[in-house]
N, C-alpha and C positions, 0 to 999 in steps of 0.2 A: 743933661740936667745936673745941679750942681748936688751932693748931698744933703743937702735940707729937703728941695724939691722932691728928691726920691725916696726920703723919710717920711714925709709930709704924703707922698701918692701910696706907700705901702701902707701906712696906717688909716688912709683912707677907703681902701680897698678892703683891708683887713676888716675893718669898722661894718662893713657893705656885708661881708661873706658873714659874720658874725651873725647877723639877723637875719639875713637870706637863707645860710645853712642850717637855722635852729642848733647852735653851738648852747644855747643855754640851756634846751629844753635833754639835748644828748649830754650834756656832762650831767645832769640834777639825774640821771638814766644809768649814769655810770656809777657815779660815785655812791646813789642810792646800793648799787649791788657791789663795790664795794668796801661799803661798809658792813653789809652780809658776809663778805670774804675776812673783813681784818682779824676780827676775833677768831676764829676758826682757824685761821694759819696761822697766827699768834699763838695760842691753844697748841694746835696739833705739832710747833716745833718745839713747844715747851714739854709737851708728853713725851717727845721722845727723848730731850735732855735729861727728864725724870728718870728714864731706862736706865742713865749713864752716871759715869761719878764725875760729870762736866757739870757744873756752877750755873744754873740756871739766872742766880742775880747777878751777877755781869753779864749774862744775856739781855736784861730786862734795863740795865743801864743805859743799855744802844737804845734800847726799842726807845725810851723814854728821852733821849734825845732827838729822835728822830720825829717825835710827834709832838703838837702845842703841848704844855703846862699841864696846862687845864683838865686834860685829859687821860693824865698818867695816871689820877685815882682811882677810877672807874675802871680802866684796863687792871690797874694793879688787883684790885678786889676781883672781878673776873677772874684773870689766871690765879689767886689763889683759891679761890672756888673749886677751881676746875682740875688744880693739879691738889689739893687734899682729895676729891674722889677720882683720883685717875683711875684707867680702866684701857684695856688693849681696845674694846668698841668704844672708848672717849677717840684715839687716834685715828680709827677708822670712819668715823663717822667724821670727825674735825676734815680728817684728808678730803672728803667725799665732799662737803659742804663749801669746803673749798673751793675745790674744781669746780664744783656747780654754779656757786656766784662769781666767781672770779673768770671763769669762763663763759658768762652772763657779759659781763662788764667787758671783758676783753671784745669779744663779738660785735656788741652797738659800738667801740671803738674803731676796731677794723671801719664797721660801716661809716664811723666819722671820718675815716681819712681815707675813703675811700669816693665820697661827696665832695670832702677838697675838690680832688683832682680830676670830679665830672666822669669819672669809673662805672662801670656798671658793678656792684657786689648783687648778683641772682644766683645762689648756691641753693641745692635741697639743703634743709632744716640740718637734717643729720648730718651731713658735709661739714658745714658754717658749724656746728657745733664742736664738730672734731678736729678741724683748724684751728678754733679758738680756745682747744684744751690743751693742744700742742702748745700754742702761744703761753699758755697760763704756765703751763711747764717748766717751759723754757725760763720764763720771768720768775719762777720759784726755785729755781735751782741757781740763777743768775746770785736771787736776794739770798738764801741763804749759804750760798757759798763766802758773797760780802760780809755776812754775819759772822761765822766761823772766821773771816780772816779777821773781822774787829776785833774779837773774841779772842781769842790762841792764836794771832797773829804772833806775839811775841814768843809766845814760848814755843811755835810754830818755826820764826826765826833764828833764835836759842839754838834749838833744834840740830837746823839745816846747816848754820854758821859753824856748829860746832863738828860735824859729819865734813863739812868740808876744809877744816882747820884754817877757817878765815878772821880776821883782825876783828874781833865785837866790835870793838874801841871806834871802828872806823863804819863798819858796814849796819852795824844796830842802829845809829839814829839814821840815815838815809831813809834803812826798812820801816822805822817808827812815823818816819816822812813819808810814805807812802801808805802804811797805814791810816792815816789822818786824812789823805786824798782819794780814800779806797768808793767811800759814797759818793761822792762824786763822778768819778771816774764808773763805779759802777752806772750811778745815772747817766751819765753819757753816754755806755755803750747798751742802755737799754732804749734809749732815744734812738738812737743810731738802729739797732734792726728792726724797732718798729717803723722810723720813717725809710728805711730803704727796702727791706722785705713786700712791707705792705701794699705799697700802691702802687709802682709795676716795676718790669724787670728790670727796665732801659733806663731806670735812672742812676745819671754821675753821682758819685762820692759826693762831688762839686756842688750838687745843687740840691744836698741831703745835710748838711752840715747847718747852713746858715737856722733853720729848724731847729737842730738838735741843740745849735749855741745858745738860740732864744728862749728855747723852752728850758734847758739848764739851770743857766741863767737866773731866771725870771724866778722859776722855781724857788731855786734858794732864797731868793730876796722875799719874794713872795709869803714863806715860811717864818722868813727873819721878821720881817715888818707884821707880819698877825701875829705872830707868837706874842709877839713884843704889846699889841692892842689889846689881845687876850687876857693875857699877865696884869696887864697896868689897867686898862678901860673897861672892858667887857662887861655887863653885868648879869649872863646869860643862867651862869651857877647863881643867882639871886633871884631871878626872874623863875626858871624851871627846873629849878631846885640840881638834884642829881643827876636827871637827864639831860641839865645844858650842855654838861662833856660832849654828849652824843651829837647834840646840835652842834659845839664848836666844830666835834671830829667832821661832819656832814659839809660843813661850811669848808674848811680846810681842802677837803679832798672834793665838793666841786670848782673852787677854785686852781688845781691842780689839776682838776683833768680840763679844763677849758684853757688852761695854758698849754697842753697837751695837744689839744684839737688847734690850737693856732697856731702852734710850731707849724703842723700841716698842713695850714692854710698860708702861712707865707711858704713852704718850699714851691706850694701849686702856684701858686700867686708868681712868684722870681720864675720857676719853669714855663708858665703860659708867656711870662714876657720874653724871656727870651727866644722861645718859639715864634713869637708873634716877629721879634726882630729880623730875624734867621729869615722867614716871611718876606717881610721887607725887602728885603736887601737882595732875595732873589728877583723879586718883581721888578726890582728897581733894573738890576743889570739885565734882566728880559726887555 
């Protein structure tokens, strides 16, 4: 088949598993829980900045690039709610509410990519629950470690450059390049262990990759082009007033996690075919 043909048969396919798998009924499943997670880790990484003599508004500059427009007033009013009464039970409770939705959402995920690829996921409750608080974990120490590098990357580098008596002149814009590709790069390798962790052990590098490039990807564009709708067209803040944010944010993040769940369905989709081939080609030489 020539590359159109096999563009044209994987988005056909894709199309197929999209409504067969209920990919829209599980992302509206996801994103609904986390949207219970965002403020609360939001919240709870801000409480702990509050502890420190670290800059909590260049933290909130990432954050607000990282999300539509639209949405940065409603969050910004939230965290300052919440850090004029912070409280050592605002951070404990934040961490708790965390894990609890965010390990809500991770969980019906696992089980989406676990449908991909025709898996059985049958764990006791408690099980499935402590797998997917691990996974939360994991993906919170991932992000705010990304933060911290956006954040005091430079004076991070500063730092280090100057400990090991190396040329600023030469190695600080590189490291300033590499901070700009830091999101990125972190989403990539958070694509990467949830499409190869998850859904079995046996699978290649090789045929986990094409997923994690599409969902990337897509992602970013994805973000680029609503932002951009939001910003100029939307009329959702006119329509329901202060809570539109929440719908935009709602909107945003199930559109992201069904890019998510499709990464997973083309890696299953490329692995069943070439299983099917492999198939083939024994029969044939029998």
């Amino acid at each position: 088949m020539d590359t159109y043909t096999k563009l044209k048969w994987l988005i056909t396919k894709m199309v197929k598993r999209y409504s067969s798998h209920s990919l829209s009924t599980t992302s509206a499943y996801i994103a609904y829980y986390w949207v219970l997670a965002f403020f609360p880790f939001i919240i709870f990484v801000i409480s702990l900045l509050t502890y420190t003599n670290l800059p909590t508004g260049i933290f909130m500059e990432y954050v607000e690039e990282a999300i539509p427009k639209s949405v940065v007033p409603i969050v910004e009013s939230t965290i300052s709610q919440f850090i004029m009464y912070r409280s050592s039970t605002l951070v404990s409770v934040g961490g708790l509410v965390t894990l609890w939705s965010a390990g809500t959402a991770v969980n019906a995920l696992i089980k989406g990519i676990h449908i991909a690829y025709s898996s059985n996921y049958v764990k006791p409750y408690f099980w499935a629950r402590l797998v997917a608080t691990c996974y939360t974990v994991l993906l919170a120490i991932v992000l705010i470690l990304l933060m911290i590098g956006l954040v005091f990357g430079n004076r991070l580098g500063d730092y280090i450059f100057t400990m090991l008596d190396m040329n600023k002149g030469i190695v600080m814009p590189i490291w300033n390049l590499i901070r700009l590709v830091m999101p990125f790069i972190g989403l990539v390798l958070v694509m990467y262990l949830l499409y190869r962790v998850i859904p079995r052990k046996h699978l290649k590098d090789k045929n986990v990759w094409p997923g994690v490039i599409f969902t990337s990807v897509t992602w970013y564009l994805f973000s680029l082009v609503f932002s951009i709708y939001v910003d100029n067209y939307s009329k959702y803040n006119q329509l329901y007033g202060s809570i539109g944010s929440v719908f935009i944010l709602l909107i945003w993040l199930y559109g992201s996690c069904t890019l998510l769940l499709l990464g997973a369905e083309m890696n299953a989709i490329l692995q069943d075919a070439k299983i099917e081939q492999i198939h083939r080609r024994f029969n044939g030489k029998k």
